[in-house]
C-alpha positions as CSV (number, residue, x, y, z in Angstrom):
1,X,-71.0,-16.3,-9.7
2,X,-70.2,-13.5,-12.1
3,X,-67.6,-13.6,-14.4
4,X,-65.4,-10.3,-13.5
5,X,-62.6,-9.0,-16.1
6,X,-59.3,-8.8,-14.1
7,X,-56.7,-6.2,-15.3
8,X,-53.6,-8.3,-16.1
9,X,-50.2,-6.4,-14.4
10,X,-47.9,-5.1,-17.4
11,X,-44.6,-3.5,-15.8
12,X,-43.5,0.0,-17.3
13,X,-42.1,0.1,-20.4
14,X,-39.1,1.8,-19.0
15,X,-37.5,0.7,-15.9
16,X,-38.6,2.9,-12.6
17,X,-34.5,4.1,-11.7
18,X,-33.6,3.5,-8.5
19,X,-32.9,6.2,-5.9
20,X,-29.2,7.2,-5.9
21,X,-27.5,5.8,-2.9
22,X,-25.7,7.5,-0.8
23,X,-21.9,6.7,1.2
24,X,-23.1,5.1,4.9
25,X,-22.4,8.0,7.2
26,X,-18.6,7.7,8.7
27,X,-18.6,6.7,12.1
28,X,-16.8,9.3,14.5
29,X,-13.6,7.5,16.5
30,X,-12.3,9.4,19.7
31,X,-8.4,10.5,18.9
32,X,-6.1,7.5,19.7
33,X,-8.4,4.5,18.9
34,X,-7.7,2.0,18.5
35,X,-7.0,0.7,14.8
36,X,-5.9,3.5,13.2
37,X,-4.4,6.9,13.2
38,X,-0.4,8.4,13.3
39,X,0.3,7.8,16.8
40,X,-1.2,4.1,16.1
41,X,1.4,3.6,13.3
42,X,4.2,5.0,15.0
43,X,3.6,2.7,17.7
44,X,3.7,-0.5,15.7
45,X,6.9,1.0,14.0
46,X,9.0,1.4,17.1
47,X,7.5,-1.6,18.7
48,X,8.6,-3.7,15.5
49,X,12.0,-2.2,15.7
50,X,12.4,-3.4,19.2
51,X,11.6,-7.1,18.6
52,X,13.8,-7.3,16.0
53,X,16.3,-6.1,17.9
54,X,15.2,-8.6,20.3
55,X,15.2,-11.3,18.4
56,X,18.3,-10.4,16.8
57,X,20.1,-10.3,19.7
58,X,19.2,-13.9,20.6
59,X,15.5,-13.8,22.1
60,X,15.6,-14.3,26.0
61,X,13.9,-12.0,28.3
62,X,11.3,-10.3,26.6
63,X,12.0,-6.9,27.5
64,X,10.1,-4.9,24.1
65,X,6.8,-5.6,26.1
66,X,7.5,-2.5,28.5
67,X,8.2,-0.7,25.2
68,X,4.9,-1.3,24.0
69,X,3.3,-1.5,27.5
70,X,4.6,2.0,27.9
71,X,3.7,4.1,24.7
72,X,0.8,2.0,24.5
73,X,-1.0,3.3,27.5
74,X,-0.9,7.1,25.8
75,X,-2.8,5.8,23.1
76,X,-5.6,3.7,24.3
77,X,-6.0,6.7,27.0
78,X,-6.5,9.4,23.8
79,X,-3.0,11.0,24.7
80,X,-0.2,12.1,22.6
């Protein structure tokens, strides 16, 4: 067999820079999704005002659930 001269790897002597990322594209959300949004907020803000009064008043029947049942429905629908 022959002897055969192998070139031995050397890396750069300057570091190859990397590719500047970019930001992930921002995925588009119907109006009214859930999990975010103004209408979203308000609703947790008038829902939380209604069980406190709730709870303030001494628990019982829990009557906030039509509260949120009904502006709920608006939202996950997409209306305002």
């Amino acid at each position: 067999m022959a002897s055969q001269d192998y070139e031995v790897y050397r890396p750069p002597a300057h570091p190859v820079p990397e590719a500047p990322r970019t930001p992930a594209p921002r995925r588009h959300h119907p109006v009214g999704f859930c999990g975010g949004g103004p209408a979203t907020h308000h609703w947790m803000k008038v829902v939380t005002i209604c069980v406190v009064i709730w709870a303030a008043t001494g628990g019982g029947y829990f009557w906030p659930m039509w509260v949120m049942i009904g502006l709920g429905i608006p939202i996950l629908l997409g209306r305002r």
